[in-house]
N, C-alpha and C positions, 0 to 999 in steps of 0.2 A: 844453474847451480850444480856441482859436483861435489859431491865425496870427498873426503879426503880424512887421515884422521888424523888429530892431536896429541899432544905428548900430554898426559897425566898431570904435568907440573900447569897446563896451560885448560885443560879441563874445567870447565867453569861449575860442574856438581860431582867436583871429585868427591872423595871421601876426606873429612878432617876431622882429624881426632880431636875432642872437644875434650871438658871437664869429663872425670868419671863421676857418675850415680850408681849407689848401690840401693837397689828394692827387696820388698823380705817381697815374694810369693809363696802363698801358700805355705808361712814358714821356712821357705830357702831363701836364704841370701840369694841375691843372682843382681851381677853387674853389668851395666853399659855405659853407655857415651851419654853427655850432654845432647838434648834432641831427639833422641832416639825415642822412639814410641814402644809404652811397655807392650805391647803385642809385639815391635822388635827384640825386644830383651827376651822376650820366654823365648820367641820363636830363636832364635843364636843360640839358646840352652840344646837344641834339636824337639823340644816339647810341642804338640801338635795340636794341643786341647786342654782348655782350663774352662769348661762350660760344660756342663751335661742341659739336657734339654728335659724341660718339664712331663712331659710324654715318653714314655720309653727309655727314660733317662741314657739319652744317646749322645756320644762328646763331639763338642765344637770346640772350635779354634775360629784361626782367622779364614773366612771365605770369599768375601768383596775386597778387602783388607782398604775402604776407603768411606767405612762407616755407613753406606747404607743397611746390610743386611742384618744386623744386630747379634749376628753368630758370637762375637767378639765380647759379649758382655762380662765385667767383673766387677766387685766392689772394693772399692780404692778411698783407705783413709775412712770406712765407715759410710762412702756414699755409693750406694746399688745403681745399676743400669750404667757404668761408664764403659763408652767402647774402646778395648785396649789398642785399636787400629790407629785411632784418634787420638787420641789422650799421651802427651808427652810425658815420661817418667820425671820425677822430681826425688832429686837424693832423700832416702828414708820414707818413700811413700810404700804402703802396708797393702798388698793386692789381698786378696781370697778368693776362690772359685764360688760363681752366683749360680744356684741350685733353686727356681720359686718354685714352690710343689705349685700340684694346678688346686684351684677354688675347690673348697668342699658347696658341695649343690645345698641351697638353701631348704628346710622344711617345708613341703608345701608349694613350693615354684614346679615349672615344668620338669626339670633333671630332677628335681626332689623327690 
C-alpha cells in the first residue's frame, strides 16, 4: 500500500456544510453547522474554558475531547453533567457554565 493523496471533492470526511444551528452560550448567541458538537461551537468562537472546577475554581474546556475526562462539562436545556465533546448541538439549545461548589462536611461526621 502506498500514499498517495486525494482531491477534496473525492475525500470521503471532507468537510460539508450542513444546516446552521444557532445556541445561546452563557447568553451569547454563537453559530455552527449541523453535527457539530457544542464543545465545537465554543471552541471556533476561540474560547478555551466554560467549566471552572470545584476546588480552586480553575477553568476547563475541552481535554480528552472524546468524553472520557469530564473536563468538558455543562448544562444544556436545564440538564447538568453533559459533555460538550459529546453532545451534538441542536438549534435553540441554552448551554451555561457548570460551577458544583464542593459538599459542605456534615455536623458530626469525620470532615465535620
Amino acid at each position: 500500500m502506498s500514499a498517495y493523496l486525494r482531491s477534496a471533492a473525492e475525500d470521503p470526511i471532507r468537510r460539508r456544510d450542513g444546516e446552521p444551528v444557532a445556541i445561546s452560550v452563557d447568553g451569547e448567541r454563537l453559530t455552527g453547522v449541523q453535527g457539530q458538537s457544542i464543545a465545537g461551537i465554543i471552541l471556533a468562537t476561540g474560547r478555551l474554558d466554560w467549566r471552572v472546577t470545584s476546588a480552586g475554581s480553575r477553568p476547563r474546556g475541552v481535554f480528552c475531547g472524546i468524553g472520557v475526562c469530564f473536563d468538558c462539562l455543562v448544562t444544556v436545556n436545564d440538564e447538568p453533567d453533559v459533555r460538550a465533546c459529546l453532545r451534538r448541538a441542536v438549534h435553540g439549545d441554552v448551554v451555561v457554565q457548570q460551577h458544583d461548589p464542593l459538599p459542605t462536611p456534615v455536623e458530626g461526621s469525620i470532615d465535620g
